[in-house]
C-alpha positions as CSV (number, residue, x, y, z in Angstrom):
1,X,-26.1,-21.1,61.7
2,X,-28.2,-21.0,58.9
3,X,-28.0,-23.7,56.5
4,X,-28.4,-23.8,52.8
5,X,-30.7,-25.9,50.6
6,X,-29.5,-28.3,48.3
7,X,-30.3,-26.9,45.4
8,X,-28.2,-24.0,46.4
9,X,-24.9,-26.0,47.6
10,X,-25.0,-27.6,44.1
11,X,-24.8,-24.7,42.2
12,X,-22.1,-23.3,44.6
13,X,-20.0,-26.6,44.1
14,X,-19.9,-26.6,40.5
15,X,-19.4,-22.7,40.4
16,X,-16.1,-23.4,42.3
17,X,-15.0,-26.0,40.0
18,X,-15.7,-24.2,37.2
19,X,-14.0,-21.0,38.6
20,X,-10.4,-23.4,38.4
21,X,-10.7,-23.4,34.4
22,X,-12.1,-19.9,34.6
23,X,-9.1,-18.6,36.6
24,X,-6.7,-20.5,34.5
25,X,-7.9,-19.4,31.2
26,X,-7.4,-15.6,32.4
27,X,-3.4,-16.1,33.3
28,X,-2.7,-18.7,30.4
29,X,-2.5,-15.6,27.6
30,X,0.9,-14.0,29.9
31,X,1.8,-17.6,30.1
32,X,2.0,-17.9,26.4
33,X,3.3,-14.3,26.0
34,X,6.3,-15.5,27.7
35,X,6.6,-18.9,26.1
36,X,7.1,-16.9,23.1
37,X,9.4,-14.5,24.0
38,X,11.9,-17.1,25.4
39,X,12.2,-18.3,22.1
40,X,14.3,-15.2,21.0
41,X,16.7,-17.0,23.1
42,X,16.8,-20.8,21.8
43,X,14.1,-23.2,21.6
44,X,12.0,-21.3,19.3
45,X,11.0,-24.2,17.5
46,X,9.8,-25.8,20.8
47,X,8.1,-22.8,22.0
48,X,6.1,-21.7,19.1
49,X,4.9,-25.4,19.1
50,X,3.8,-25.4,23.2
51,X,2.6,-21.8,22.9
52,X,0.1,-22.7,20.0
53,X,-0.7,-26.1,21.9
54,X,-1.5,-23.7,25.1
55,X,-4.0,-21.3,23.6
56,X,-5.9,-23.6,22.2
57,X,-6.1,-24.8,26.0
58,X,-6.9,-21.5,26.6
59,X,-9.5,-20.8,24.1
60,X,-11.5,-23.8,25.4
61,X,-11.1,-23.2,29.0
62,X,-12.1,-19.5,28.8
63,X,-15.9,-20.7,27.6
64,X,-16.0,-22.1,31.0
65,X,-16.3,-18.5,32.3
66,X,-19.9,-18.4,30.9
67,X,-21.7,-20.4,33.3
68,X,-19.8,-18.5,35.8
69,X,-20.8,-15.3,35.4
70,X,-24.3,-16.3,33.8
71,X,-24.9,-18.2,37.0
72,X,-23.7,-15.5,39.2
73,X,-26.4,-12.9,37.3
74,X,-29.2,-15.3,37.7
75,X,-28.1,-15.1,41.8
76,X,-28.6,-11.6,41.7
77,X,-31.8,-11.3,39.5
78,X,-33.1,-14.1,41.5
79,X,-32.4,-12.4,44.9
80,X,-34.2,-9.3,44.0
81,X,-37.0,-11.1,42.9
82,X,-36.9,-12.8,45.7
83,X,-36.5,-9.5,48.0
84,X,-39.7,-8.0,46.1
85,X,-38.3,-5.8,43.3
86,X,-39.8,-4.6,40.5
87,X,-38.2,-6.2,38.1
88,X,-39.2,-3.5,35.2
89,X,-37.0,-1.4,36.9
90,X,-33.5,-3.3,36.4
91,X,-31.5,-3.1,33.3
92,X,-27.8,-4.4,32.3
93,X,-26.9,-0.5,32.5
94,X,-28.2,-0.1,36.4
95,X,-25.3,0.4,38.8
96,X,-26.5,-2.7,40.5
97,X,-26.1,-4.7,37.4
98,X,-22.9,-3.1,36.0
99,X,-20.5,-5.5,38.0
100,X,-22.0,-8.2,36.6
101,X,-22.9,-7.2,33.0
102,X,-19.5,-5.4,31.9
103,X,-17.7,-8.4,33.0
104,X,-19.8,-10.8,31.0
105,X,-19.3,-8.2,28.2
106,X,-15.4,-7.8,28.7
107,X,-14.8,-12.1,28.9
108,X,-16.9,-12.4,25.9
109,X,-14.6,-9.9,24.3
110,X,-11.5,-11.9,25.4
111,X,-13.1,-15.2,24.3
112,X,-13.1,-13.8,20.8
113,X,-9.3,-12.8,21.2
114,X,-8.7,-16.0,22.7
115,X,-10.2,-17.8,19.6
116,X,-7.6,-15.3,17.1
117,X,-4.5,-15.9,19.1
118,X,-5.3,-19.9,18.9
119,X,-5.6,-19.5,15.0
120,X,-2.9,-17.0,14.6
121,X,0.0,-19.4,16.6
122,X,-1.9,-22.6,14.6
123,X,-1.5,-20.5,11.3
124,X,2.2,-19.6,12.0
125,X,4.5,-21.8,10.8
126,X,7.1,-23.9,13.0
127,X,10.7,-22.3,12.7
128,X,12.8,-24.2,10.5
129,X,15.3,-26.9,12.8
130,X,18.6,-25.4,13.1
131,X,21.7,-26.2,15.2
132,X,20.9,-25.4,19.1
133,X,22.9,-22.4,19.1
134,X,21.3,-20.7,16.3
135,X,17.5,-22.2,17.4
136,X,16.1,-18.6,18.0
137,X,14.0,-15.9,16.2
138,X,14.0,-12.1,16.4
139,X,10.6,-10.4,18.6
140,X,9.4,-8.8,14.6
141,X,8.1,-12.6,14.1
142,X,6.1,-13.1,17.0
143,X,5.0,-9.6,17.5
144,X,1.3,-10.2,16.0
145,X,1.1,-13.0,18.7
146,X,2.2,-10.9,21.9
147,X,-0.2,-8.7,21.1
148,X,-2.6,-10.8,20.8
149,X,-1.9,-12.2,24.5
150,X,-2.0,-8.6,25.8
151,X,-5.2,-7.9,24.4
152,X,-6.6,-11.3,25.6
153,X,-5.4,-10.8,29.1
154,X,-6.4,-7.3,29.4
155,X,-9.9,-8.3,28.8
156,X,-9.5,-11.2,30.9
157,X,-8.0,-9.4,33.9
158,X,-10.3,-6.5,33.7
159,X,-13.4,-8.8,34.3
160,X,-11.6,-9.2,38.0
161,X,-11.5,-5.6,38.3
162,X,-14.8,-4.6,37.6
163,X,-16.6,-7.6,39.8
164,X,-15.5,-5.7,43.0
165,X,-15.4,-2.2,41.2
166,X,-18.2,0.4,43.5
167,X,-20.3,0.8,40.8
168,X,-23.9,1.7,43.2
169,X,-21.4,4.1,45.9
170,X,-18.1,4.5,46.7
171,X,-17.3,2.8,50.1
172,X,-17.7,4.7,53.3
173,X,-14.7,6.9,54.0
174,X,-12.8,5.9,50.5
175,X,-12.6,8.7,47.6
176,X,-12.2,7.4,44.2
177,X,-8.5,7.0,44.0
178,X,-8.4,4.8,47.9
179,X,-11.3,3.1,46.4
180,X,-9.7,2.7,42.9
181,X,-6.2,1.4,45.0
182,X,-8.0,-1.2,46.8
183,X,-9.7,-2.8,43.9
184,X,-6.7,-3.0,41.7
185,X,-4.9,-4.4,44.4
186,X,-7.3,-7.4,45.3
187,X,-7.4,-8.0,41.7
188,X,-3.7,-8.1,40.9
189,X,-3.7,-10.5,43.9
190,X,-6.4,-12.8,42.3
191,X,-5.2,-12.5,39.3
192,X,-1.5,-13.6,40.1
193,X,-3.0,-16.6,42.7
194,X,-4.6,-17.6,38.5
195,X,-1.3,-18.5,37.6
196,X,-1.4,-21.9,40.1
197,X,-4.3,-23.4,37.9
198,X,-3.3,-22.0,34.9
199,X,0.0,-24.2,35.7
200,X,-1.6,-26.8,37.2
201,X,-4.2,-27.8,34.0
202,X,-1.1,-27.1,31.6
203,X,0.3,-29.7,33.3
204,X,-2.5,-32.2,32.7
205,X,-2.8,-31.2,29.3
206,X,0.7,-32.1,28.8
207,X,0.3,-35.8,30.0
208,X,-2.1,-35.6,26.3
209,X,0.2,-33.4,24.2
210,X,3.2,-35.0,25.0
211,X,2.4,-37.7,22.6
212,X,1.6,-35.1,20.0
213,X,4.9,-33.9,20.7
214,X,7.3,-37.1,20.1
215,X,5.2,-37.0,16.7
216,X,6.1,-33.6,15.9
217,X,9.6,-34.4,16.6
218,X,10.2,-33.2,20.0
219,X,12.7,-35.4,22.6
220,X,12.0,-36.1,26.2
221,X,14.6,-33.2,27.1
222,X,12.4,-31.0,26.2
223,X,9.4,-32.1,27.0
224,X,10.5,-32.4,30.8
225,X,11.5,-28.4,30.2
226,X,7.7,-28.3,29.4
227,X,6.6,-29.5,32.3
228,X,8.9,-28.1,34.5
229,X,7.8,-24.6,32.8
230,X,3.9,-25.2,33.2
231,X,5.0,-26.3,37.1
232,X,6.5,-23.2,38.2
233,X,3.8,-21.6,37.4
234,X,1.7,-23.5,39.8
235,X,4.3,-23.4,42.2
236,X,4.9,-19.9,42.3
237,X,0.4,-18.8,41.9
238,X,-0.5,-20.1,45.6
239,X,2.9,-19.7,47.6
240,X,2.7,-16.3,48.4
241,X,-1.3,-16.9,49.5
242,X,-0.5,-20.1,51.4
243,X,2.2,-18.4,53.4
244,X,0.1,-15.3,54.3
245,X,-2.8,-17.4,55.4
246,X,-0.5,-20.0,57.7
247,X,0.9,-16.9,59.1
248,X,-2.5,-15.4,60.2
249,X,-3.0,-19.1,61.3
250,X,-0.2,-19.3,63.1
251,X,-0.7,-15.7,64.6
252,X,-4.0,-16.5,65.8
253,X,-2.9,-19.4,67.7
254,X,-0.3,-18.3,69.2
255,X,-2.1,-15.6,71.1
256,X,-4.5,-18.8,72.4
257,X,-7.9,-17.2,70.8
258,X,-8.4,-18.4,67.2
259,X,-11.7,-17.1,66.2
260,X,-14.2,-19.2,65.3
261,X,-13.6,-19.5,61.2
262,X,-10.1,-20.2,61.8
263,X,-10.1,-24.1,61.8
264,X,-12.2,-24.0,58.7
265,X,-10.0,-21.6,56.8
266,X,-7.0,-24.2,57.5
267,X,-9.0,-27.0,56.8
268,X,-9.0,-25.1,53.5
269,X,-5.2,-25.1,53.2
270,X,-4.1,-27.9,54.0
271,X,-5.1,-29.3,50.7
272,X,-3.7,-26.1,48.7
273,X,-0.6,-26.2,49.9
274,X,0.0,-30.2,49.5
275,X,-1.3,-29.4,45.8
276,X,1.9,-27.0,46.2
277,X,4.5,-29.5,47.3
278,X,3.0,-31.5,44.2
279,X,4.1,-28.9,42.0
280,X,6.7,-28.1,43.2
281,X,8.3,-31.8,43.6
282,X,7.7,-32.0,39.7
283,X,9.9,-28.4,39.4
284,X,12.9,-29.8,41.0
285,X,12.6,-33.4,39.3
286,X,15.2,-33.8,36.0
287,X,12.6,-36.2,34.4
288,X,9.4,-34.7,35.9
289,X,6.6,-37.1,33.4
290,X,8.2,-40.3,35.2
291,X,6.3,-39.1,38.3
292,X,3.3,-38.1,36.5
293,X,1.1,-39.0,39.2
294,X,1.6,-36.3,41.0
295,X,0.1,-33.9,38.3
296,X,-3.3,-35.9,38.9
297,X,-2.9,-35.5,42.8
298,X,-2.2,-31.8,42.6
299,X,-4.8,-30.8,40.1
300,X,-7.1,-33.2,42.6
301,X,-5.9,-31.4,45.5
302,X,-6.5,-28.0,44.0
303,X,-10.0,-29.0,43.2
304,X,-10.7,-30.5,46.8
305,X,-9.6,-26.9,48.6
306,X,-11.6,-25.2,46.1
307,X,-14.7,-27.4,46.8
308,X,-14.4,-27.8,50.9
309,X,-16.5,-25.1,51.9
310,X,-19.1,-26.8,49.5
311,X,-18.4,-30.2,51.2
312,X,-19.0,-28.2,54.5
313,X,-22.0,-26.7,53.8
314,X,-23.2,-30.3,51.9
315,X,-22.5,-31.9,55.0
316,X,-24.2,-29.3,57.4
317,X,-27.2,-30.0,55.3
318,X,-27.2,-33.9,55.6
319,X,-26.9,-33.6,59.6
320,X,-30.0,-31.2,59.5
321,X,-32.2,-33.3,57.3
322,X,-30.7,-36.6,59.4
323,X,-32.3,-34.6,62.6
């Protein structure tokens, strides 16, 4: 097995970590979107407060995006440099380059929306306190705001459509439309798995907030309706991938013949899905923030699953430079 050089692992490690605020910053605008709209239904004063503290989570996470993509061009200009091209040749409009370009393109675009919806929920102002059953307000209020979210998640969520879109050929034995299917289905897939760290970094923005909260006049009722909200979301992101991967798992060994990859790939998991149980301990908790430990460990968690095949390949490269 070939292993990497350090100063290739490195890169790879904080591309992964940086991926978890990428990821989240693409799902928080639905997040938001929906904060809002349950505020037709009671709570609106609460919910126009936590949607404007969340996108301006989201507007700083979604710069993380940059070094992402910017690092992932470099990759690619630096392998055909590397592989002898002439580098004359290559533009941003080349079909080689168009998967990484228009995304750059499209997340700076959503940036910018990201930075309009923060000021447009900052610049609304807070529904006037009412008694709990007349704490609402009507969808013509907000309307400015939701679109705002669609726009910035469009953008967002295109960026994952277009990273695996067959710019250079279309795939052997795939016409446009089986082609087109496949991609928009591995991107709704990503995209919905964005929902668990979107979720899981609300949470541990909330530990923060909270205090901004009490001052703002909000009770502990509702700030544990907070954080149960910003921990479904985290629940719900990774379930459905955790239980498709233990059941290829568990397929695999019960015919006797995992393959190879297979104890690294569950190696992988078993952090994930702890980070889960984390979650989704703090979903079923009445007074979640008393056991606010457990948003550290499962952000931690998340973070450790998305960085093990980094601590793999770190590790493969100590025992080769040991010997």
């Amino acid at each position: 097995m070939q292993v990497l050089s350090l100063w290739t692992i490195l890169p790879l490690w904080c591309n992964s970590l940086l991926g978890i605020g990428m990821n989240a910053a693409a799902a928080l605008p639905l997040i938001i979107a929906l904060t809002l709209l349950i505020g037709r239904r009671a709570q609106a004063r609460f919910c126009a407060y936590g949607a404007s503290r969340l996108a301006g989570l989201a507007f700083g996470l979604s710069w993380l995006g940059l070094p992402v993509m910017l690092g992932s061009l470099y990759g690619l200009l630096s392998g055909l440099r590397a592989a002898g091209h002439n580098m004359t040749d290559i533009s941003f409009g080349s079909p080689a380059m168009l998967s990484y370009s228009l995304p750059l393109l499209l997340w700076l675009t959503g940036i910018i929306c990201a930075g309009l919806l923060r000021r447009a929920c900052a610049g609304a102002p807070l529904p006037p306190r009412r008694r709990p059953q007349e704490d609402r307000y009507t969808t013509s209020m907000i309307n400015g705001r939701l679109w705002l979210c669609g726009l910035t998640a469009l953008c967002l969520f295109s960026t994952y459509v277009l990273r695996d879109w067959p710019f250079i050929a279309l795939p052997p034995g795939m016409d446009l439309g089986q082609a087109a299917t496949a991609v928009f289905s591995n991107a709704l897939h990503k995209y919905f798995m964005a929902f668990a760290p979107a979720g899981a970094l609300a949470l541990l923005f909330l530990l923060r907030a909270r205090h901004g909260a009490a001052a703002a006049g909000f009770d502990e009722v509702q700030t544990a309706l907070a954080t149960r909200w910003c921990a479904l979301w985290a629940t719900v992101g990774y379930i459905p991938f955790c239980l498709d991967r233990w059941g290829i798992i568990l397929g695999y060994l019960l015919r006797g013949t995992p393959p190879d990859w297979l104890l690294a790939q569950a190696y992988a998991l078993i952090p994930l899905t702890a980070a889960v149980a984390c979650w989704g301990t703090l979903l079923g908790m009445a007074n979640p923030l008393r056991r606010s430990w457990l948003i550290g460990l499962g952000v931690a968690l998340l973070a450790l699953g998305e960085s093990l095949p980094s601590i793999l390949m770190l590790s493969a490269w100590f025992a080769q430079s040991a010997f």
